[in-house]
N, C-alpha and C positions, 0 to 999 in steps of 0.2 A: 605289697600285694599278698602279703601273707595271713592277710585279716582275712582274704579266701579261706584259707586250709583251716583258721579256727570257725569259723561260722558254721563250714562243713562240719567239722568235725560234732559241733553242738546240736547239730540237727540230725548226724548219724549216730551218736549216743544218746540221743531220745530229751537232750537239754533242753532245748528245744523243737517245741511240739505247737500244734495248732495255728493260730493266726500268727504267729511270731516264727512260725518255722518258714511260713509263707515269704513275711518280711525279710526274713535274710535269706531267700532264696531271688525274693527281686535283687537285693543288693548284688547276689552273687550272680546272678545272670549278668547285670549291667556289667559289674568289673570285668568278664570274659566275653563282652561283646562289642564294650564302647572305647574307643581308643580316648588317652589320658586329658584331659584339656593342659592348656602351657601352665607351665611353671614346675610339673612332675611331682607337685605333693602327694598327689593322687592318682589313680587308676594304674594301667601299664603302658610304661613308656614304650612303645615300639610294637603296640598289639598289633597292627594292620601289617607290619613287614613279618611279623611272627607266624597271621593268618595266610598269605600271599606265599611264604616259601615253606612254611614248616617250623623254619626255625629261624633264626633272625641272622642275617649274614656279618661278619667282618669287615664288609665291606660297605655298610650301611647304613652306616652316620648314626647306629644307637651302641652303646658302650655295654662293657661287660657280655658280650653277645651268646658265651657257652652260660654262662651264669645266670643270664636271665629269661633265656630258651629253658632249662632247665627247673626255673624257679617258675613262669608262666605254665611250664608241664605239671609240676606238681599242683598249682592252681586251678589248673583244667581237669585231673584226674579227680581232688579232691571236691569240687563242685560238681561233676559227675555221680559220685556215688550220693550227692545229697537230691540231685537233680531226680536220681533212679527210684529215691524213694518218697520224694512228694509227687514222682508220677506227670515228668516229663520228659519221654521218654529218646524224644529227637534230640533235645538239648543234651540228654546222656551219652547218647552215643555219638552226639557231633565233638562234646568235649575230650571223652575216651579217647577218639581216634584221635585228635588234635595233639592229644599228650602221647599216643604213643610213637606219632609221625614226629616229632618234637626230640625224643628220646632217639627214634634210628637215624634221625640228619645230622643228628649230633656226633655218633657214634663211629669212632677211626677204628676198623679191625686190624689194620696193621699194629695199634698202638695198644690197644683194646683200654682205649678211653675216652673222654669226651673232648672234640677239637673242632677250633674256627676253623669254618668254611663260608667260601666268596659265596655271593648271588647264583656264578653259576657251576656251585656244587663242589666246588675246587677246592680242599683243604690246606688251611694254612701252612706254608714252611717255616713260617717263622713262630717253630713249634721246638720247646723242648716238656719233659715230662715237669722236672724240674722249673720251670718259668713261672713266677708272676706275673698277674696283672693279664693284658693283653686278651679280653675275653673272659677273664675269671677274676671277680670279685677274691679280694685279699684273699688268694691260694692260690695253688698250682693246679694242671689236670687232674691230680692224685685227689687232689679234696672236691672237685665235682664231677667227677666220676660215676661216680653210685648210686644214681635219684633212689628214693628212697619207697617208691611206690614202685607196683608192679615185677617182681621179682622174677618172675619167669620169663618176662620179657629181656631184661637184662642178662639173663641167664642162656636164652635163647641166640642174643646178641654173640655171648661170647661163644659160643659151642656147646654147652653144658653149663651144669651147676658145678661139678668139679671143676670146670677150666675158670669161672666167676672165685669160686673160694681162693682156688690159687693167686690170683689176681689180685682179690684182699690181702690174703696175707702175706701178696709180696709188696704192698703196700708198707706193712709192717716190718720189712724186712732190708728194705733200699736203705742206702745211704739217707741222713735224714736235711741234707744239702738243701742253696737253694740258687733259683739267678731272680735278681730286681725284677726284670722283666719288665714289664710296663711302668714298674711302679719307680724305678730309677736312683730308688736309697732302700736301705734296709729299715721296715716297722716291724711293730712290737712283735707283729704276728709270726714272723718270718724267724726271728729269735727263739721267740716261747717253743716252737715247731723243735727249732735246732734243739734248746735244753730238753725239752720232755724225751727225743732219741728214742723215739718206734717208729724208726723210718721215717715217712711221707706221712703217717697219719696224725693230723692234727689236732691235740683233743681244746690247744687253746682256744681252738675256734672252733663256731657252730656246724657250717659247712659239715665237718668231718663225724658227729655227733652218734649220730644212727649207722654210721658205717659197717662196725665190728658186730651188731646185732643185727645184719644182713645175714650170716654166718648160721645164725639159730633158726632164721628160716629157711636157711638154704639145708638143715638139717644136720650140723653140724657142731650142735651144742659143745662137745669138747672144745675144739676153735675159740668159738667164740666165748665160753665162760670163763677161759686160760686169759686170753686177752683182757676183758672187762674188768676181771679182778687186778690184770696189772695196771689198769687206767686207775684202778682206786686207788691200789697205794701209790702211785709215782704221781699221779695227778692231784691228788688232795692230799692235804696236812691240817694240824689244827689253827693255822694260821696261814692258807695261802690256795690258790687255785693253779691250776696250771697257765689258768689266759684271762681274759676279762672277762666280768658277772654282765656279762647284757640281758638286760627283761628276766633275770634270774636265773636264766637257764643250765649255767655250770652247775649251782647249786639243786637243780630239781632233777636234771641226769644223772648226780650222784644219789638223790634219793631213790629215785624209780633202777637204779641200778642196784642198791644196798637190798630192795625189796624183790629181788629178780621179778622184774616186770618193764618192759620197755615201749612205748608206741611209735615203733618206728615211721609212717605216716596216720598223723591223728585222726585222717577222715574215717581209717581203717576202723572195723568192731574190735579186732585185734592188737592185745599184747602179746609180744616176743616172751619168752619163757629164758629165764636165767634162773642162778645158784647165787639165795640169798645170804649179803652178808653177817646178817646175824643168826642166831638159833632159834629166835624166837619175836614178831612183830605182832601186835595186831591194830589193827587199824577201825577207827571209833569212828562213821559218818554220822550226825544228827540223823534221826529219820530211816535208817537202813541196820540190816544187821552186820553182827562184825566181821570180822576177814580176819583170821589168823594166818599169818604163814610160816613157817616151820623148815628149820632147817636137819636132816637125821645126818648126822656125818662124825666122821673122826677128831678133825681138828676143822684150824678154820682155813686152812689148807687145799683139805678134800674136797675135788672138785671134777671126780669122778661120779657123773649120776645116773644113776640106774630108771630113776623114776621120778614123775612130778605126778600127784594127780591132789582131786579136788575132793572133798568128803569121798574118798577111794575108787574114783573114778581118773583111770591115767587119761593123762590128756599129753599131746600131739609138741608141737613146736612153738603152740599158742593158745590164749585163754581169751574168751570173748568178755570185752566189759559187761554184759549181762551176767554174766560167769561171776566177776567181780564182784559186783553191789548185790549180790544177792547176801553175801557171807558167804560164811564156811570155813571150813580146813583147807588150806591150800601146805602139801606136804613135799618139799624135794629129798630125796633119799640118796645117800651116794652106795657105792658098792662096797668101801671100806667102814660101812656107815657099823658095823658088828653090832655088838651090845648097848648102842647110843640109844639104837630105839626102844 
């Protein structure tokens, strides 16, 4: 159901315009409204127990139940913002709330993560942080944790934005251990997890992807630029990934990471702001002007930044794709950055 979150996405970056923005907005209505026909190629398996409680229980004869509450959430949120803008304005706000209610039934304060709960509201015991399986698609609670929209709300969840950062980075920080759980032998995933050793968080797999660029909106650029740059070098080499290439995507996180630029969810106008790896990129679109981006620093090291802005306009925690295709200087500056510039 993820063909959701890109369709969105193509119709909130302007990809998609006119009668074709239309077309993929019927598409996107149907998949957030019609429950799947048999066989489960298609639609979402479990919409009607997902629209009935919130969130799809454990007890409920649909599998993967936090995984796909969560994956249905980000479906909902991201056809919402496409919804908001071809100007339907019930379906916006019927989808919004859907993903936000989706997000708090999910959510254990005691454990301050995402955990099975029965029909009537009852959270799992047969709960560890560490567990497979059991409600979570190949990971533990630690890799679906974090939906990747709505930030304040999860922030909210926990107490604050400081008690959400600490949370991440004790993510990064845990034993990087694991139990079968559901899954009742050890896969590849479970392994890759244990070699990479940054805790709980898993960059073999996708799940965990956008997690450490939470951090940058949460306003905490140090955090998270410190981390990202240790996912490059421990997670790539010139002959290897940290987990498996699915639809490309290890390979395209390390490019939008090299570039400091991240879309943590696509429906979003917004990229996350990082400290690019190299000192100098620019980027050539047929049709559009270029995008330089720039790195002012010491070594390749320094990752201490004082400053990010656009043809010398500082910009924030993030950069609008409008921002983007237009061209420009895109310039990160660190503090030790002295005579480089």
């Amino acid at each position: 159901t993820y063909g959701d979150v890109v369709l969105a996405e193509a119709v909130v970056k302007g990809v998609l315009t006119g009668e074709d923005a239309q077309k993929a907005w019927s598409a996107l209505r149907r998949d957030a409204y019609e429950e799947a026909p048999p066989g489960g190629a298609v639609g979402k398996v479990g919409l009607r127990v997902y629209e009935q409680h919130g969130y799809i229980p454990d007890d409920s004869g649909v599998s993967d139940c936090v995984s796909r509450t969560l994956d249905f959430a980000h479906a909902d949120w991201a056809a919402a913002q496409a919804a908001r803008l071809l100007h339907h304005p019930e379906d916006a706000e019927k989808l919004t709330r859907r993903a936000t209610e989706a997000v708090r039934n999910s959510f254990d304060p005691q454990t301050g993560l995402m955990r099975p709960k029965s029909r009537s509201g009852r959270f799992s015991m047969r709960f560890d942080e560490t567990r497979w399986g059991d409600g979570y698609t190949e990971g533990s609670p630690w890799h679906h944790s974090f939906p990747p929209f709505d930030v304040e709300l999860l922030s909210r969840l926990h107490g604050s934005k400081e008690k959400l950062r600490e949370k991440i980075l004790q993510m990064t920080r845990v034993p990087s251990t694991f139990d079968h759980g559901g899954y009742g032998q050890t896969i590849h995933e479970m392994r890759e997890m244990r070699a990479l050793a940054m805790g709980q968080y898993g960059h073999n797999n996708q799940p965990s992807h956008h997690v450490l660029w939470l951090l940058g909106l949460l306003g905490y650029r140090s955090d998270q630029d410190k981390l990202i740059r240790e996912v490059i070098d421990r997670a790539y080499g010139v002959d290897f990934y940290a987990g498996d290439e699915d639809n490309g995507e290890m390979g395209a996180w390390f490019v939008l990471a090299a570039l400091g630029l991240f879309s943590v969810s696509p429906a979003s106008p917004d990229y996350v702001l990082g400290t690019p790896l190299f000192e100098k990129v620019s980027l050539h679109v047929p049709g559009r002007a270029v995008l330089e981006i720039s790195s002012i620093r010491r070594d390749r090291d320094d990752l201490d930044v004082v400053e990010t802005a656009l043809d010398g306009a500082t910009l924030s925690e993030t950069i609008s794709f409008s921002q983007l295709v237009k061209g420009g200087s895109l310039i990160t500056k660190t503090r030790d950055a002295g005579d480089a510039s």
